[in-house]
C-alpha positions in Angstrom: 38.7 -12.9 -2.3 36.0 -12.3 -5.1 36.2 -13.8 -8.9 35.1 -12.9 -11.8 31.6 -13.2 -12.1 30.4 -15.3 -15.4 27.5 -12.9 -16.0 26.9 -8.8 -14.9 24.6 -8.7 -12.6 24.3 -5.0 -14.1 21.5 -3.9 -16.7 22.5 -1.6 -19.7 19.0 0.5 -20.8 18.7 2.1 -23.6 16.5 5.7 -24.3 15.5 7.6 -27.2 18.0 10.4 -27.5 16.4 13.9 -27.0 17.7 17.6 -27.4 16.1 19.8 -24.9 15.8 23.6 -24.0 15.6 24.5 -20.9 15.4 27.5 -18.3 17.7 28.4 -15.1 15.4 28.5 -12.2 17.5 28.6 -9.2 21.2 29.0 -8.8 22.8 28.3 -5.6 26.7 27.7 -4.2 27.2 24.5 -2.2 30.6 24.7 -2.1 33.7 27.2 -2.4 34.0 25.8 -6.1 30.2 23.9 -6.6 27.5 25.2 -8.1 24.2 23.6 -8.1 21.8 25.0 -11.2 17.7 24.0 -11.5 16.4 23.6 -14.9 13.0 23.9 -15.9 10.8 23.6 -18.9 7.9 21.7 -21.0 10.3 19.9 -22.8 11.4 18.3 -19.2 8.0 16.2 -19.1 9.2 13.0 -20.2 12.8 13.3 -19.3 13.9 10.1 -17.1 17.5 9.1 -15.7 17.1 5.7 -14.1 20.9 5.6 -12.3 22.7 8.0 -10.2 25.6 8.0 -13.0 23.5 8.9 -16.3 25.1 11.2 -18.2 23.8 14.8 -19.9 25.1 16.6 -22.9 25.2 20.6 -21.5 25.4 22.1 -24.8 26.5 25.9 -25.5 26.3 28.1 -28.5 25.3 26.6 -31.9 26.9 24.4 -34.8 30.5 24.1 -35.1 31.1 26.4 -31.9 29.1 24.7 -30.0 30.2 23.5 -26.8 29.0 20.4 -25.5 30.7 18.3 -22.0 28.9 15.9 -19.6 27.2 16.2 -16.6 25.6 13.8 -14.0 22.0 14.5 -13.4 22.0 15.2 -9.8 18.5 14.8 -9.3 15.6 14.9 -11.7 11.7 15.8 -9.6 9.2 14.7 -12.1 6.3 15.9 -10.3 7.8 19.7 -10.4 9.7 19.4 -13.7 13.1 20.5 -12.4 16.5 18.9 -13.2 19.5 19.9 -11.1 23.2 19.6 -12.4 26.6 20.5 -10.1 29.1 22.3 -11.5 32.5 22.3 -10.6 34.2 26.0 -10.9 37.9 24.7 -11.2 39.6 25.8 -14.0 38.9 28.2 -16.6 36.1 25.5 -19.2 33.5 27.0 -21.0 31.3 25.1 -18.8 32.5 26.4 -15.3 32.5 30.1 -17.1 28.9 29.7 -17.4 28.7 28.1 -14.4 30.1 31.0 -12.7 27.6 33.9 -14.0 24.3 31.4 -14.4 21.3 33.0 -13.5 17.7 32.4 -13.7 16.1 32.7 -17.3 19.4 31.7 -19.1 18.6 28.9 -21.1 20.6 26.4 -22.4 20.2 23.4 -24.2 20.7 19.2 -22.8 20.5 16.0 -24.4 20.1 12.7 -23.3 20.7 10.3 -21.5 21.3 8.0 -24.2 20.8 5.2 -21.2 21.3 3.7 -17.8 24.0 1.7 -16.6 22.1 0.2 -13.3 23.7 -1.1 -10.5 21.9 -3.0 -8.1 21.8 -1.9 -4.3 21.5 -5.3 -2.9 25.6 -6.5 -2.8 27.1 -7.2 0.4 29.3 -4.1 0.2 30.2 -1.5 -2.7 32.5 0.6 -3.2 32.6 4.3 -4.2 36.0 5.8 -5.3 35.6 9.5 -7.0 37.4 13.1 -7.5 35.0 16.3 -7.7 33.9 15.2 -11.1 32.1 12.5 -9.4 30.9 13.6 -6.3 27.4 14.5 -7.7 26.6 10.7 -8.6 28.4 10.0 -5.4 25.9 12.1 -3.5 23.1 10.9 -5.6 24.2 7.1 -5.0 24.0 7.7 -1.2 20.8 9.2 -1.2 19.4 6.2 -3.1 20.5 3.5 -1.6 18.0 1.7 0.9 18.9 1.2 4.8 21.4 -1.2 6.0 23.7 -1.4 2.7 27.2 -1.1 3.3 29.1 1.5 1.3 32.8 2.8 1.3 33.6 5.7 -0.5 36.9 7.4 -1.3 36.4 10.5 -2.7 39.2 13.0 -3.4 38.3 16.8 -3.0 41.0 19.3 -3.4 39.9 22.1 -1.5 38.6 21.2 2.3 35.6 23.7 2.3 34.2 21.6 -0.4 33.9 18.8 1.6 30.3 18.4 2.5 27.2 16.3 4.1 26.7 13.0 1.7 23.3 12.5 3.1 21.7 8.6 3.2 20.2 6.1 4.9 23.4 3.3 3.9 25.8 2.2 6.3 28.8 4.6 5.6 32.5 4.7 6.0 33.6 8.2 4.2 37.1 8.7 3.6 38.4 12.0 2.4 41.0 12.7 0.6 42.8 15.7 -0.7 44.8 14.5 -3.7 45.1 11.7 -6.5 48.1 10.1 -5.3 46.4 10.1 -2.0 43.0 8.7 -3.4 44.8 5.9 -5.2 47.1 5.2 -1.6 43.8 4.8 0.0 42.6 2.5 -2.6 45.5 0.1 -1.9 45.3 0.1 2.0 41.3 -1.1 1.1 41.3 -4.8 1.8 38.1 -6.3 0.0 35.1 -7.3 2.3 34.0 -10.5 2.6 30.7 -11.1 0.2 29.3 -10.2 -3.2 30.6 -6.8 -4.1 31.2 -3.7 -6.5 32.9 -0.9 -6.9 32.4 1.9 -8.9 34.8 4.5 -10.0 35.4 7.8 -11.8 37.3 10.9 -12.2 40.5 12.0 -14.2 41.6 8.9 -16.8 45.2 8.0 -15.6 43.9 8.4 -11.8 41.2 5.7 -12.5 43.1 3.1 -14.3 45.2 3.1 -11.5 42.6 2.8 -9.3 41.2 -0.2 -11.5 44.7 -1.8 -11.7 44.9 -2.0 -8.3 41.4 -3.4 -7.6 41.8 -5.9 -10.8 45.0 -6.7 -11.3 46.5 -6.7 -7.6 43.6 -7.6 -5.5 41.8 -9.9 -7.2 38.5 -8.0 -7.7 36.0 -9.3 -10.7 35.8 -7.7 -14.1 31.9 -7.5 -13.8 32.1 -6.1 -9.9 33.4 -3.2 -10.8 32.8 0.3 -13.6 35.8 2.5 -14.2 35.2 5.5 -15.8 37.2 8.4 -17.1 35.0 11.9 -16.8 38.3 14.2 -18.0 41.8 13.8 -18.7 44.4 16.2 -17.8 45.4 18.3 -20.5 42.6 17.2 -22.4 39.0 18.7 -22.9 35.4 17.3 -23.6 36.7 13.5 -22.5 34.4 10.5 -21.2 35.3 7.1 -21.2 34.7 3.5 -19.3 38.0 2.0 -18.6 38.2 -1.7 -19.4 40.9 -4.4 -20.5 
């Protein structure tokens, strides 16, 4: 069984906050209820997310009214100055509503990141547990990650025709799931590999501190190998939080 590491073998960086206009490009369905939206524009040139769970503020409207929720750069191309963000359509959020009618030449405003959280790739095994909220840095980790690593990931999607190809070069065991309780079940039946690991975790708040709980608290697993996050809460709006003791 793993213990609790003395030191993270994680790196916190830091950025200069910057507010940002940008342009729809492209807008294109992957899913019954994912969209996937390209940004461009000049003010893109220096923009930089250095791990697959960075975090964007998708601001709407002005001032008070503004709108503003968090969003995982799905992928950022440098070289052709396009950042693409996911979008899940559940519910009836500002942010899905725009989601829904985006088209190219809209243009919106994103700030940020305000820094990395990185992970390194080379631990015997990690662990991915995630609802829809976190199946774009789900997808994004697995493209990342070099050959040979071992990953298992538990991700919860309600709806079966938004299951899709998680595309990578790691050694992975997918597990599907279509519900919390059934996310945190699978959780529990997870034995802990042998080896230096970490697991990484995020979706709705009372789902993921279960989920951490039973990693933790019941099986043993080290307060620096693993990051709980909250992306929403239900019955809540505009939440994000890390989970810790």
């Amino acid at each position: 069984m793993s213990i609790d590491a003395p030191i993270s073998r994680v790196q916190r960086v830091r950025h200069e906050l910057k507010i940002r206009e940008v342009e729809v490009a492209e807008v294109r369905d992957i899913g019954t209820h994912f969209r996937r939206v390209t940004f461009r524009g000049p003010a893109l040139h220096d923009f930089h997310s250095a791990s697959f769970d960075d975090h964007v503020k998708f601001i709407l409207g002005q001032g008070e009214d503004a709108v503003k929720r968090d969003y995982t750069p799905r992928s950022f191309d440098p070289v052709a100055g396009e950042l693409c963000l996911e979008f899940a359509l559940h519910g009836d959020g500002p942010a899905a509503r725009w989601a829904a009618q985006a088209a190219p030449g809209q243009r919106v405003i994103v700030g940020g990141p305000r820094g990395s959280f990185i992970i390194p790739a080379d631990y015997d095994w990690q662990l991915l547990v995630g609802d829809e909220s976190a199946l774009p840095a789900i997808a994004r980790r697995l493209e990342e990650l070099p050959v040979g690593v071992r990953v298992i990931v538990i991700v919860k999607v309600g709806d079966a025709a938004d299951r899709r190809v998680l595309a990578g070069s790691a050694e992975v065991d997918l597990r599907w799931v279509g519900d919390d309780e059934e996310m945190v079940a699978a959780v529990r039946a997870f034995s802990l590999p042998d080896g230096d690991g970490y697991a990484w975790c995020a979706g709705e708040a009372a789902t993921m501190a279960a989920v951490r709980r039973e990693l933790v608290g019941v099986k043993g697993l080290g307060k620096h190998q693993i990051r709980a996050a909250a992306y929403w809460k239900r019955g809540g709006s505009g939440f994000h939080a890390t989970l810790e003791d």
